[in-house]
MIZAMI-82684 format. One record per residue (C-alpha): residue number from 1; x, y, z; residue in three letters. Coordinates in pm, whole numbers, plus 50000, padded with zeros to 5 digits. Layout:
<rs>
R   pos      xx      yy      zz   code
R   NUM       X       Y       Z    ALA
...
</rs>
This chain:
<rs>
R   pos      xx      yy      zz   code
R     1   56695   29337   80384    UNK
R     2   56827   29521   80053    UNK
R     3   57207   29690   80097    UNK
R     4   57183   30045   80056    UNK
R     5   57264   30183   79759    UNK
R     6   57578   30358   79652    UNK
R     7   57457   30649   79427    UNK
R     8   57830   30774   79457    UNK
R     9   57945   30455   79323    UNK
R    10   57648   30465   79030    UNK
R    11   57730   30800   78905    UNK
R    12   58119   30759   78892    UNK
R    13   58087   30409   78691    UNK
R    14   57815   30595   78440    UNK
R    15   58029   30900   78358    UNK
R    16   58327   30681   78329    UNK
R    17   58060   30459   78051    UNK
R    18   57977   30799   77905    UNK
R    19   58308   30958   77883    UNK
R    20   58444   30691   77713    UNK
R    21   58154   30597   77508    UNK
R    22   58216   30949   77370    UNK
R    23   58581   30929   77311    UNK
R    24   58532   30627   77087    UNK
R    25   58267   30783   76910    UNK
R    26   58532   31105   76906    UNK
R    27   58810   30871   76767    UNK
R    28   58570   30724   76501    UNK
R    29   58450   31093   76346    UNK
R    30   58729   31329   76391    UNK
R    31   59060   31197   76260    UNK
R    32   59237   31421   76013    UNK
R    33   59434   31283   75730    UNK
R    34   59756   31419   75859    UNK
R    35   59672   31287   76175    UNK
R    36   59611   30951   76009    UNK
R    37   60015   30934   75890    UNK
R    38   60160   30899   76208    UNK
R    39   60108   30565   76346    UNK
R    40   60065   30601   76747    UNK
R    41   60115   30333   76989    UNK
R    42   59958   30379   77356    UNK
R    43   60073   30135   77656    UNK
R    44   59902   30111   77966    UNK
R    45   60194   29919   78152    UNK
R    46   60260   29906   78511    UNK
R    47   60585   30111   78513    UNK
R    48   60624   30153   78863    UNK
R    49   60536   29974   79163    UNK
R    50   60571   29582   79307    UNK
R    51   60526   29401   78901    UNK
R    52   60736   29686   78734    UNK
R    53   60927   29432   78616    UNK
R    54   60709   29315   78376    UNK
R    55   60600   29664   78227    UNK
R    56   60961   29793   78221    UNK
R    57   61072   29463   78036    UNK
R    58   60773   29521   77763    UNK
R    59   60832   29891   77719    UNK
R    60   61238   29807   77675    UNK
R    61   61156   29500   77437    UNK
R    62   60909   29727   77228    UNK
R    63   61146   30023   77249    UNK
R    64   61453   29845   77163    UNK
R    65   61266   29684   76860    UNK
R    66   61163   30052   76719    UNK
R    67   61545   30138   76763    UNK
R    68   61661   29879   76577    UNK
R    69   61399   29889   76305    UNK
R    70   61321   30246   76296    UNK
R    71   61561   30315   75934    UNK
R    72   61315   30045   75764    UNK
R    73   60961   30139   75915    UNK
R    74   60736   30260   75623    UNK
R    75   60600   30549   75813    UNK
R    76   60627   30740   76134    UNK
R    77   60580   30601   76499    UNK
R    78   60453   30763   76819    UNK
R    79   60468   30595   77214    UNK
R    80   60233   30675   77428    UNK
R    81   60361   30538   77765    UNK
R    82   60111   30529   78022    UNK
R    83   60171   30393   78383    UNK
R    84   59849   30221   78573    UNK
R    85   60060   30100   78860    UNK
R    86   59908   29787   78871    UNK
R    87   59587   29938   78898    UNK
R    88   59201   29897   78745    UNK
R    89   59141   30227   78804    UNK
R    90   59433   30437   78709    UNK
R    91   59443   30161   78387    UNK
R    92   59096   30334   78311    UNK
R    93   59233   30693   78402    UNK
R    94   59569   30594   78108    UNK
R    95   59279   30470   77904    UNK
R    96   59062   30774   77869    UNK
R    97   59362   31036   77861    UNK
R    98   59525   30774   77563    UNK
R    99   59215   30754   77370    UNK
R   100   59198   31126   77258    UNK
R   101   59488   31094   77115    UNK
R   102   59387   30873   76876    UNK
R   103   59607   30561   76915    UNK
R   104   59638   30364   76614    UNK
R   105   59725   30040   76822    UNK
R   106   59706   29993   77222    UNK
R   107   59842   29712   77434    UNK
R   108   59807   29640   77799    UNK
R   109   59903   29450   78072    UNK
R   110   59855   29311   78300    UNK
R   111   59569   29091   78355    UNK
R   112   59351   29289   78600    UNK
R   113   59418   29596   78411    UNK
R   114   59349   29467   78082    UNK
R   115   59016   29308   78185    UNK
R   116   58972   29677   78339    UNK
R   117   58903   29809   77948    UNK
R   118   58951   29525   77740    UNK
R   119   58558   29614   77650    UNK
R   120   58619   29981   77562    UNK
R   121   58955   29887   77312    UNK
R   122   58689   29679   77144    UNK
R   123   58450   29961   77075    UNK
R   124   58717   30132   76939    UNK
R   125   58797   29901   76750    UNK
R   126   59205   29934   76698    UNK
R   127   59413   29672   76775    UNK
R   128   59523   29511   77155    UNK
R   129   59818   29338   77222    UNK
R   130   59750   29184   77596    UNK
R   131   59971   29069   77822    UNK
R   132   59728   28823   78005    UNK
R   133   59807   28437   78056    UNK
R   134   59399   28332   78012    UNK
R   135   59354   28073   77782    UNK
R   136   59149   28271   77593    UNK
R   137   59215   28671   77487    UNK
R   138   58912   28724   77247    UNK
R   139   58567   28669   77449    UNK
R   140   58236   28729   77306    UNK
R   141   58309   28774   76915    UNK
R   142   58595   29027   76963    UNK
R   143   58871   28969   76710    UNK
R   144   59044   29291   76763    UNK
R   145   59284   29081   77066    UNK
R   146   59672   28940   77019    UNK
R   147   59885   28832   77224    UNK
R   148   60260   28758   77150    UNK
R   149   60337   28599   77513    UNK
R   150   60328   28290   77693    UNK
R   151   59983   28158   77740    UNK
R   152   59934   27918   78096    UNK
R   153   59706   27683   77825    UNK
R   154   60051   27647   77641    UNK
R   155   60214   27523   78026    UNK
R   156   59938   27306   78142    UNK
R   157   59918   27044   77843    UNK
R   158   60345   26999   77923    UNK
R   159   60260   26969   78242    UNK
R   160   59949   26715   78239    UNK
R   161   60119   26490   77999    UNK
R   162   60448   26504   78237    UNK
R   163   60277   26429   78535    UNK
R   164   60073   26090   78355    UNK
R   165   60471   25999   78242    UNK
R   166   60536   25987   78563    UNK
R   167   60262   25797   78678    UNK
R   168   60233   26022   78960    UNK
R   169   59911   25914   79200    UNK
R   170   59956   26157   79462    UNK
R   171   60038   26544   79336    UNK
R   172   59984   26868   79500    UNK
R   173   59950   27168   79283    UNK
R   174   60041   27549   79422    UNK
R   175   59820   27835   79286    UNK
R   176   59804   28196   79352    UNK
R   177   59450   28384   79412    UNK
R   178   59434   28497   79080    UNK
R   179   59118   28398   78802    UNK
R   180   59335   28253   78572    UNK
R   181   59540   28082   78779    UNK
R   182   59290   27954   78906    UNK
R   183   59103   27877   78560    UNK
R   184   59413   27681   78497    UNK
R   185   59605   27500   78768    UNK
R   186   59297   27469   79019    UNK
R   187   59027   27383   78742    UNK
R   188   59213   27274   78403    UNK
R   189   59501   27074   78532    UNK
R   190   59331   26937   78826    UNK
R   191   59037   26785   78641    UNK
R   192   59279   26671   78328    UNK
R   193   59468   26496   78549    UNK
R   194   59136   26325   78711    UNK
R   195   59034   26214   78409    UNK
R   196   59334   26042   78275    UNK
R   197   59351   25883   78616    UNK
R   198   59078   25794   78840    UNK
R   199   59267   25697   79127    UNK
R   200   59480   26024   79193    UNK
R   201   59476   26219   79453    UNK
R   202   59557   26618   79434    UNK
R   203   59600   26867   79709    UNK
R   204   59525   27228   79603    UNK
R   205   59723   27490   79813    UNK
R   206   59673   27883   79746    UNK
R   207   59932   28144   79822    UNK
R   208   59820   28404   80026    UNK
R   209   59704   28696   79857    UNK
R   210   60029   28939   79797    UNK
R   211   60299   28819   79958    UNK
R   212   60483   28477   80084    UNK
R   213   60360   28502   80446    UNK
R   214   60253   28136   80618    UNK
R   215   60458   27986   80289    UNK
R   216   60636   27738   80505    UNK
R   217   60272   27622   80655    UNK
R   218   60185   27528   80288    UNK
R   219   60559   27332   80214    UNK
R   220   60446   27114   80562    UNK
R   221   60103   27004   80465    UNK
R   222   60251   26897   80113    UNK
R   223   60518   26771   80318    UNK
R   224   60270   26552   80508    UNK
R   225   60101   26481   80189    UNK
R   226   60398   26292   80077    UNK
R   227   60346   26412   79647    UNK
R   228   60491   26209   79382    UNK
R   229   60478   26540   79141    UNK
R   230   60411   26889   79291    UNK
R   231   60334   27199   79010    UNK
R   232   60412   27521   79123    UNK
R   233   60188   27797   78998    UNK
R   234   60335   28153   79140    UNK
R   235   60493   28526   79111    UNK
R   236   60824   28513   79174    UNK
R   237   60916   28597   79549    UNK
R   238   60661   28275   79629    UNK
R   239   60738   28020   79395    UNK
R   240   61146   28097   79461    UNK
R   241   61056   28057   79856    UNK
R   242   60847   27741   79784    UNK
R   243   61097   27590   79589    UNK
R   244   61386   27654   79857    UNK
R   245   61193   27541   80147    UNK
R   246   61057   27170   79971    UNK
R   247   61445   27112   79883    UNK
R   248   61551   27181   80210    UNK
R   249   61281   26949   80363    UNK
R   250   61365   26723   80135    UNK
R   251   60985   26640   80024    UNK
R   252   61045   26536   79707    UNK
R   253   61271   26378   79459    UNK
R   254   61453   26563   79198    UNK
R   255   61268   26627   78846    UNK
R   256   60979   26607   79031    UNK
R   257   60892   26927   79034    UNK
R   258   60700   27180   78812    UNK
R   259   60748   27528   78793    UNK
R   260   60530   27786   78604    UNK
R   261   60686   28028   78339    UNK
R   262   60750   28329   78629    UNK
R   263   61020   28113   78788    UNK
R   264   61248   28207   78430    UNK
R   265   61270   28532   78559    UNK
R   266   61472   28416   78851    UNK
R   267   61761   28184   78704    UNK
R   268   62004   28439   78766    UNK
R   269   61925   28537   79100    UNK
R   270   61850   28226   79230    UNK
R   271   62136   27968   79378    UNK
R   272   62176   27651   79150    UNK
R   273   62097   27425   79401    UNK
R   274   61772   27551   79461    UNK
R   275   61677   27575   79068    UNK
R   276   61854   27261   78960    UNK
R   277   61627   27016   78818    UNK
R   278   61329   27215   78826    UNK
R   279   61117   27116   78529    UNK
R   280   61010   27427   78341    UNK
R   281   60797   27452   78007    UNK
R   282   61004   27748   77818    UNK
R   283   61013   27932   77467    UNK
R   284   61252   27771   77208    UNK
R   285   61446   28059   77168    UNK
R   286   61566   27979   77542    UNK
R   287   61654   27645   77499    UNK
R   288   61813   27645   77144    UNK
R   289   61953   28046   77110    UNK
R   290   62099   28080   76748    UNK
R   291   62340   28339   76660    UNK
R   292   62061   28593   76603    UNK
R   293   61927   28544   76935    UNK
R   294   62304   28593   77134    UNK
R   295   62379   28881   76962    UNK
R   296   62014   29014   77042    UNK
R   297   62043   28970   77424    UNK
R   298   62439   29099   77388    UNK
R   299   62293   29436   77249    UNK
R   300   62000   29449   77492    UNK
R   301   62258   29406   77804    UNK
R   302   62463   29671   77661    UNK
R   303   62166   29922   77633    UNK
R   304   61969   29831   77990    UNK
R   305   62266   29670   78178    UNK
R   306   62053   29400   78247    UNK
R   307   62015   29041   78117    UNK
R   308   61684   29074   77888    UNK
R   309   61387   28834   78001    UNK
R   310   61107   28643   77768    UNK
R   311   60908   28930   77841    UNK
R   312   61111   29153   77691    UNK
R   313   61192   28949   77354    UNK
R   314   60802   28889   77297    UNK
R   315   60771   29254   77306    UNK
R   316   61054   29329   77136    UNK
R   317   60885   29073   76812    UNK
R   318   60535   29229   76943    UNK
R   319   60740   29574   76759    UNK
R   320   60792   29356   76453    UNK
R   321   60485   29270   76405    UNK
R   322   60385   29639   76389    UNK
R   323   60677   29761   76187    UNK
R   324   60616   29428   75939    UNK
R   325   60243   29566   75934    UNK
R   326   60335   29870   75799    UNK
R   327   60514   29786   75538    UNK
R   328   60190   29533   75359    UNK
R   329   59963   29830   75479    UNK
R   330   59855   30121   75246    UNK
R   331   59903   30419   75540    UNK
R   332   59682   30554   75617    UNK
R   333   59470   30256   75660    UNK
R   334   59163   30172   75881    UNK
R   335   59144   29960   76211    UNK
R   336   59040   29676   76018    UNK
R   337   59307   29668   75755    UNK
R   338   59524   29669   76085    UNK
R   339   59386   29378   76220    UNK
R   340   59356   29178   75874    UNK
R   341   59746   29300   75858    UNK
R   342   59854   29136   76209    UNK
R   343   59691   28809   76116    UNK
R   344   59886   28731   75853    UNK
R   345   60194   28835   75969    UNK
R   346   60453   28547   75887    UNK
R   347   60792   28659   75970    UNK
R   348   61112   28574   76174    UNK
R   349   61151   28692   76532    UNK
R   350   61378   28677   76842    UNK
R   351   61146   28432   76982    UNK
R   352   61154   28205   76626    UNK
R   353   60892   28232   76368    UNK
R   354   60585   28514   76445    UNK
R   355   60229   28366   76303    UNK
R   356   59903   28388   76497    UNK
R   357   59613   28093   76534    UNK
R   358   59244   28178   76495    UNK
R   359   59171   28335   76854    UNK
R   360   59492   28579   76779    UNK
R   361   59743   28350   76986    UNK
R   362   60110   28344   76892    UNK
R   363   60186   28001   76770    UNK
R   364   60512   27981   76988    UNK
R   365   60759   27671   76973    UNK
R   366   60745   27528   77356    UNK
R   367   61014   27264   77525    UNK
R   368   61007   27091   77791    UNK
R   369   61277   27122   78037    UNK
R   370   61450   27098   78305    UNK
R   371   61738   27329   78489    UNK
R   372   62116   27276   78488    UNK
R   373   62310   27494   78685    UNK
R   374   62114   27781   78589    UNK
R   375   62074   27651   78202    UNK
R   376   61761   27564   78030    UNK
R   377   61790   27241   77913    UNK
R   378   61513   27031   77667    UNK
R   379   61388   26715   77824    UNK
R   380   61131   26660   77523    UNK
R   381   61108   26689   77133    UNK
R   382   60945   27038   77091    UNK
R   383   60531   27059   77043    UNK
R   384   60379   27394   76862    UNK
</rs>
């Protein structure tokens, strides 16, 4: 029997195609040349809500980059700061108010909302920073994508080749609901890890959707499972809560367990015997901090009065890349010169040296690690 339709549904998804069909075709015919001077930057963050945290660090990383820079930028800069509350549809609300305004560059996070209009950035055609972990950021011939963050692909490889060095046969792997977690620790890892070795045995278990309820039901079947190597896949609340509850059952020995990039965000909230010997994949500029790199997080906890997070230092060199843009560019200059610009930026960031691959990835020094008494400490030589 065929569902019955919802024409409400159709119409609202076609004028949202139209509308913003027209504003790109608006944006493409109908910039002035003073317009064209000022160089506008539009965000469509999550600002408020339960994953501030991540939109506040990007927009004080990005902010904190223009202040610092702002003497030496060849040109004049404009924020457009719009909040999508962790939201596809008020993402696509930001979106269409943004676009007719003419944004010279847009970036987005997080991944929900970016997949939300992803598609409509690349009719545009300006450039999109994304904060998404996929392994992938440009689908379908788009090169208009970058992405100056931490990329799960980047994770699972540590991982995979940590696991095999500890000749782990038994390993359970924790993974939220989310596509690319799944695409990575339920798919990717899993089946790496069968092929390397045929006899091992995994045990997926998936948090429950938005929250840490029936957590402790998950620690007792891995409990029962009786891992040589559990990965830990999570947002923070869950992963934090996992990781307390296995150490206080005892299921596992130490440097035995895997954390994904969120639990960095917890270090200094979380007791040292919980996070001690946690094995963590993390940015070099967290496990080897020159002088550059002190003072930097010195003057960011004197302007937020918080400790600054990766987050906020990829964003912050996300603003370099911009400001180092404008200087090679000939301003005015089209989206394309932009995006030519971007990938060959070569300069020196907070988070080490700035350079994209190919598919408009960051090429971002990664170590191995584990954690000592709230310290990120390098178990392995670094990889690229």
């Amino acid at each position: 029997m065929l569902k019955k339709i919802n024409w409400k549904s159709v119409v609202v998804c076609g004028l949202t195609v139209l509308i913003i069909a027209f504003i790109a075709h608006y944006n493409l015919t109908n910039h002035t040349p003073d317009d064209k001077k000022v160089v506008r930057i539009a965000a469509n963050f999550p600002l408020t809500g339960e994953v501030a945290i991540y939109g506040k660090s990007f927009q004080n990383g990005l902010l904190m980059s223009y202040e610092d820079n702002k003497n030496q930028i060849a040109g004049m800069v404009e924020f457009d700061w719009g909040d999508n509350q962790f939201s596809s549809m008020s993402t696509i609300s930001v979106l269409q108010k943004q676009l007719f305004k003419n944004p010279t560059i847009y970036t987005s996070a997080l991944k929900p909302q970016t997949d939300a209009v992803s598609s409509q950035i690349s009719e545009v055609g300006i450039p999109h920073f994304v904060w998404i972990p996929d392994r992938k950021i440009n689908q379908n011939q788009k090169h208009n994508n970058f992405r100056t963050w931490v990329n799960l692909q980047n994770e699972a490889d540590y991982f995979v080749n940590y696991v095999m060095k500890l000749k782990a046969d038994k390993v359970v792997i924790f993974h939220t609901t989310t596509a690319a977690s799944h695409e990575i620790y339920k798919h990717y890892i899993s089946e790496q890890l069968k092929q390397k070795n045929n006899d091992i045995q995994i045990l997926l278990l998936e948090f429950p959707a938005g929250g840490v309820s029936d957590i402790r039901t998950l620690v007792q079947k891995a409990e029962q499972f009786k891992p040589e190597a559990i990965i830990i896949n999570g947002f923070i609340q869950q992963m934090t809560s996992v990781v307390q509850l296995l150490k206080s059952y005892d299921v596992i020995e130490n440097n035995r367990i895997l954390a994904s990039f969120d639990i960095l965000d917890a270090l200094d909230s979380i007791e040292h015997s919980v996070s001690n010997d946690l094995i963590v994949v993390a940015p070099q500029y967290m496990v080897h901090s020159t002088d550059k790199e002190l003072e930097w997080a010195k003057r960011y906890r004197s302007l937020y009065k918080e400790e600054p997070n990766y987050h906020a230092a990829f964003a912050y060199d996300m603003g370099l890349v911009i400001w180092d843009s404008m200087k090679r560019l000939n301003l005015p200059a089209t989206s394309e010169q932009w995006i030519k610009a971007i990938q060959e930026t070569d300069i020196e960031g907070i988070t080490g040296r700035i350079t994209f691959d190919k598919k408009g990835d960051i090429q971002t020094k990664m170590y191995l690690s584990t954690i000592k008494d709230g310290k990120i400490v390098p178990v392995e030589s670094e990889q690229e």
